[in-house]
N, C-alpha and C positions, 0 to 999 in steps of 0.2 A: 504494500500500500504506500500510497505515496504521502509526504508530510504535507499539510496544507497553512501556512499561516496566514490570519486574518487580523484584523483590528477594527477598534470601534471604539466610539467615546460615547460614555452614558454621562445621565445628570443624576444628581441624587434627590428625589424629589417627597419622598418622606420627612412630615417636621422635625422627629429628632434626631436624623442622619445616621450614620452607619455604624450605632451604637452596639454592644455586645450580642445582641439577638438576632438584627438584621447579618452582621457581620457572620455569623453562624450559619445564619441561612444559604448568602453566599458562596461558604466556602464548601458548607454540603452541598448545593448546587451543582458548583467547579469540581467535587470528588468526583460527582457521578459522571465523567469524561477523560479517556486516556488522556488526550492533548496537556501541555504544559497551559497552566493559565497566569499571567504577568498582570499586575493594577499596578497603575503610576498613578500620584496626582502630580501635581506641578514640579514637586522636590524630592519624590521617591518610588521606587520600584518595588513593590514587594511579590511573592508567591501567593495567589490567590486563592488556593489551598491550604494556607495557614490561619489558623485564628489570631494566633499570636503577631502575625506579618499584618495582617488585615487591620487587624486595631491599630496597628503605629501609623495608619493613614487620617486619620481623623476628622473624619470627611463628613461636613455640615451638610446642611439643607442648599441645592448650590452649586455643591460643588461638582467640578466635573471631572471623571475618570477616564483614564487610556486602558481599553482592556485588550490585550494580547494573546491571542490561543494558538499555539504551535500543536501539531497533532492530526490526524486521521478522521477525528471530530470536530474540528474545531469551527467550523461553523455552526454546527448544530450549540456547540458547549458557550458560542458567543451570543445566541439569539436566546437561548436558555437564562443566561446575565443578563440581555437585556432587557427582556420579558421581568424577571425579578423586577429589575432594579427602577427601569422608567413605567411599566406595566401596572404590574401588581403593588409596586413603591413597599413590596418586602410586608406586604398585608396592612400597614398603619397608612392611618391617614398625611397627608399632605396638610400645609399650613391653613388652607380655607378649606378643609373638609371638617367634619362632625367626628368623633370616636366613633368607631364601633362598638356598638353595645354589646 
């Protein structure tokens, strides 16, 4: 098979940003794809399958992400992050949304 890499830049559009939950979500997301997954914001690269990498981005409501998929999958593993991230916004609301009850 041959390697495919892609990229794409998400926004973070959930109000509390990519706090420990979302960040989780993410990176169980990113597992369920061989492909390498890479998030930059402006000042750092981390592994997108890490919790621990994921949190040192800390990334508000805003902010915009470079996500990177190297791999067999990696466009399916890209559209899968961006569904999460600008989609679903990681199940919370956004700034002018209601909570979910």
């Amino acid at each position: 098979m041959e390697e495919v890499i892609c990229e794409s830049e998400v926004e973070i559009r959930n109000s509390d940003g990519l706090h420990m939950r979302p960040a989780m979500q993410f990176v169980d997301t990113a597992s369920r794809f061989e492909s390498e997954i890479k998030v930059s914001n402006a000042e750092t690269e981390v592994d997108g399958k890490s919790i621990m990498q994921m949190s040192m981005l800390a990334a508000t409501y805003g902010t915009k992400l470079k996500l990177r998929a190297a791999g067999c999958d990696a466009r399916e593993a890209l559209e899968a992050l961006r569904e999460l991230v600008e989609v679903k916004k990681f199940d919370e609301p956004g700034p002018n949304e209601k909570k979910k009850e």
